[in-house]
N, C-alpha and C positions, 0 to 999 in steps of 0.2 A: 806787054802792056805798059805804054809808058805813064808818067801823072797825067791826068786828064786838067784842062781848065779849074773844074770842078776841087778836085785832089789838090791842085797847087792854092787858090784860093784857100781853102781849110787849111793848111801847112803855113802859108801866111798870118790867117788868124791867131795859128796858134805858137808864132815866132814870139812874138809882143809878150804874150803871156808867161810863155815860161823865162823869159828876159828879166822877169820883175818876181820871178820865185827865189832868187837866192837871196838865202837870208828870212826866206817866210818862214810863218810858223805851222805849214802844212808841212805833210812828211812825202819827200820826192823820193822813188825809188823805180830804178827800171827794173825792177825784178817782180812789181806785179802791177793788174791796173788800178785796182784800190784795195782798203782795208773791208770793202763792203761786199758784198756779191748784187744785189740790186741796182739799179740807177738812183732811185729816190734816197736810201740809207748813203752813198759816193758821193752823193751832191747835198747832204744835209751835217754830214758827220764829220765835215771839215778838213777829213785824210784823204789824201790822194795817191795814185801807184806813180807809174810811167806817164812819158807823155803823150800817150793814146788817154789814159784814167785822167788827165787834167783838162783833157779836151774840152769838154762838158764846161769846164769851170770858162773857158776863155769865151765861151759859146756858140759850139760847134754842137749841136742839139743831137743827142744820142736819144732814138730811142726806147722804151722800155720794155718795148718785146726783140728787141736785136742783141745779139751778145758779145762784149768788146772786141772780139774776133772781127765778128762781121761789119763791126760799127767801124774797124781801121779800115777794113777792106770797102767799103763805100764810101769811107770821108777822106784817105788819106791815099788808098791805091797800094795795101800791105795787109798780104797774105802770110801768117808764119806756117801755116799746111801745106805742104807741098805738094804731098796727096791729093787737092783739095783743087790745085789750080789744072786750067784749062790751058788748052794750045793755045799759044802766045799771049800766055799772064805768065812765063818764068820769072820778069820783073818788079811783078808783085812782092813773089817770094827775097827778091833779093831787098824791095823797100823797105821789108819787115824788117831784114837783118842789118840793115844798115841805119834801121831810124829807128827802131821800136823793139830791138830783141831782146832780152832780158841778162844775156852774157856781158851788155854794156854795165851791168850792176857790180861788177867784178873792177873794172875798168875806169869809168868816167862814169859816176853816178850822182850827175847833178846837171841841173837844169840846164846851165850855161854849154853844157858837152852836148846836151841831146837839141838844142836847139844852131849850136855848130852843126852837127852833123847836117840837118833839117836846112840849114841856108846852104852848104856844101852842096846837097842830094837836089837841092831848087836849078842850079846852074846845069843840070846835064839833063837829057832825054831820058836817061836811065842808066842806072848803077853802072854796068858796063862800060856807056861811054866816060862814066865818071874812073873808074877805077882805071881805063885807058888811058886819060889823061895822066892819070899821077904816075903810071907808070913811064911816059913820054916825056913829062917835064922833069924827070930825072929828082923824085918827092922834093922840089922845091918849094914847099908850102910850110906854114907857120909850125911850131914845133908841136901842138895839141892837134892839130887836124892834120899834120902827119903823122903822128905816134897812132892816130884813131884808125889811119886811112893803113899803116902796117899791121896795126891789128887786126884789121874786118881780113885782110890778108890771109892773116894766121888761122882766125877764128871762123871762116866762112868762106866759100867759093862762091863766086858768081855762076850763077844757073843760065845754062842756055839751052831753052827746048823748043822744038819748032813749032 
C-alpha cells in the first residue's frame, strides 16, 4: 500500500506544523501520542506526544471514537500492527516505522527529525523504493537524514509481503 493522495495531503498538512514546534512550549515526544487518552483532554490540555498526537493541533480532524492507531492508519497510511495488516499494506507497517515509531525517541526526538523524515518518506512510492535509493546513491545525503536513514537500518527491516 503505497500513501494515497489522501495520506500525502495530511503529511503535507502536517509538515508546516511541526516546523514551527521547536522551541514551543508544548511537550514533543515520539514515544507517545499524548499526555491524554481521549481526543477532547489531547486537544485541551495543551501537551502533545509524537507526530501522529500533534496532528489534531495542525488540523487534521481525528475522530473521537477512532483510536490514534487507527487515526494514523486512515490519515497518514501507517500501521505499527503487523498482525493487523492485510495483503499488500506491508508498506503501512514500514510508514509506521519510518515516520511515527516511538524508537525514534531514543534517537531524534524533536520535531525538526520527525518532520525530516516526513519530507524524505514524501519523495518515494514507498519505504522500499526509498531505502533503495540510499542504498544506490552510495548514503550521499545530508549528515541527519543519513545517520536516521542508517538507523531505520539497524532498527527495523523493511517488510515485504505479498
Amino acid at each position: 500500500m503505497s500513501l494515497t493522495t489522501f495520506h500525502r495531503y495530511n503529511l503535507n498538512v502536517l509538515l508546516p506544523y511541526l516546523g514551527k514546534m521547536d522551541g514551543a512550549k508544548v511537550k514533543f515526544d515520539m514515544n507517545c501520542f499524548s499526555e491524554a487518552d481521549s481526543l477532547v483532554n489531547a486537544m485541551t490540555c495543551g501537551s502533545v506526544g509524537c507526530a501522529v498526537g500533534v496532528a489534531p493541533y495542525a488540523g487534521i480532524v481525528k475522530s473521537e471514537h477512532e483510536t490514534w492507531v487507527e487515526y494514523a492508519y486512515r490519515c497518514f497510511g501507517a500501521q505499527h500492527d503487523y498482525e493487523a495488516l492485510k495483503p499488500g499494506e506491508h508498506d503501512a507497517f514500514n510508514n509506521w516505522n519510518w515516520m511515527f515509531s516511538a524508537k525514534w525517541a531514543t534517537y531524534w526526538n524533536k520535531p525538526k527529525y520527525s518532520a525530516m523524515r516526513i519530507r524524505h518518506r514524501l519523495k518515494f512510492d514507498t519505504v522500499k523504493d526509498m531505502m533503495d535509493s540510499f542504498e544506490a546513491n552510495g548514503h550521499t545525503y545530508k549528515a541527519d537524514l543519513q545517520d536516521m536513514l542508517t538507523a531505520y537500518q539497524n532498527m527495523f527491516y523493511v517488510v515485504e509481503r505479498p
